[in-house]
C-alpha positions in Angstrom: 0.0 0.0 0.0 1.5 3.7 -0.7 1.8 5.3 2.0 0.2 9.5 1.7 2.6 12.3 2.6 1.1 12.5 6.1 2.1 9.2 6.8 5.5 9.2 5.5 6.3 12.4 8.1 4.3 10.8 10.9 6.7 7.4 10.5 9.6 9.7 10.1 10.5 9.0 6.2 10.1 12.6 6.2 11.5 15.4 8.0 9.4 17.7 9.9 9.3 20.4 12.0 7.9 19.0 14.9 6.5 20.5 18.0 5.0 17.2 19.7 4.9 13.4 19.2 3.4 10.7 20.9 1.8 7.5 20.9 -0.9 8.7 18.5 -0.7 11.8 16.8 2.8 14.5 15.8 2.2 18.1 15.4 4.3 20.1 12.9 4.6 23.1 11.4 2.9 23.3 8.2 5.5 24.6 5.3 3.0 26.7 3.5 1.8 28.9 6.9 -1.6 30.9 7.2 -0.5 32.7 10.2 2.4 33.2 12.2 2.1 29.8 13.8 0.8 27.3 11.7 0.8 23.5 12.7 -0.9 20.4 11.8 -2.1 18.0 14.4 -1.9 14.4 12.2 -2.6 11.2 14.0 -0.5 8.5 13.4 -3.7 6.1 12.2 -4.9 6.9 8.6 -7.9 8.1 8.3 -8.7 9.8 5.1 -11.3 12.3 6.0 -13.2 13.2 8.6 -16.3 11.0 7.1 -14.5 8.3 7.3 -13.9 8.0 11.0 -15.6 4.9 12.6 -16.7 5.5 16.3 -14.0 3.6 17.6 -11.9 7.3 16.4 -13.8 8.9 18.2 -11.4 9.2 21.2 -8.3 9.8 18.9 -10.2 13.3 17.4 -10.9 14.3 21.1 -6.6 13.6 22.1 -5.7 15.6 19.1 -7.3 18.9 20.2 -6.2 18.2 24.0 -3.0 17.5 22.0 -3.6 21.1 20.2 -4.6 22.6 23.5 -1.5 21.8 25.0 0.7 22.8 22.3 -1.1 26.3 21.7 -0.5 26.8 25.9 3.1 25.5 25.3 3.5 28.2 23.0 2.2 30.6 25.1 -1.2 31.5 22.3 -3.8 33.5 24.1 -6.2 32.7 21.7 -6.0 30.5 18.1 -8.3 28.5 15.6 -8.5 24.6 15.0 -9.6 23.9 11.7 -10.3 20.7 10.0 -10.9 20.8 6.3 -13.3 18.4 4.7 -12.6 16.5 1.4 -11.4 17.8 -1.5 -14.9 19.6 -1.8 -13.9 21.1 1.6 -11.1 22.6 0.9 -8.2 19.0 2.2 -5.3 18.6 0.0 -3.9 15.8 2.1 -6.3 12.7 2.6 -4.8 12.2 5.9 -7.0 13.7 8.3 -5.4 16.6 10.0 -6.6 19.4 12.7 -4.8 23.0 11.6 -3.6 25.3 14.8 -3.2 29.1 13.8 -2.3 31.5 16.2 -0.6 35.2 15.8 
């Protein structure tokens, strides 16, 4: 199976900026940024888009926005977006579902 770009950082084959890994999802800074801070919470798991989650995702959505929460603090952001774009339709380049964190 080819593995999508998202998947290839998240395993390491490529090289990221990161700001947080862990047993489920890495947060990095996105290379084309919207704001001042721009990062991309990806979990490990592929998941194409957000209609493809199965309830048994359910819990891994709810760690990546703790996961953003935490980072944002980390980084001292009073205030910031989470975004999540929706298929291709919806504005998602990468099928890899991903949460976007901007903050000035």
């Amino acid at each position: 199976m080819n593995k999508c770009l998202f998947c290839k950082i998240s395993i390491g084959e490529i090289p990221s900026k990161q700001e947080h890994r862990d047993d489920r999802c890495v947060v990095f800074h996105d290379i084309y940024p919207k704001a001042r801070i721009h990062l991309l919470i990806v979990p490990h798991k592929h998941i194409s888009t957000i209609m493809d989650m199965e309830a048994e995702d359910e819990a891994l959505i709810g760690h990546m926005t703790r996961v953003a929460r935490d980072v944002a603090s980390d980084l001292g952001l009073e205030g910031y977006k989470l975004q999540y774009n929706v298929g291709k339709k919806g504005g998602q380049e990468v099928m890899h579902v991903h949460m976007h964190l901007l903050g000035d």
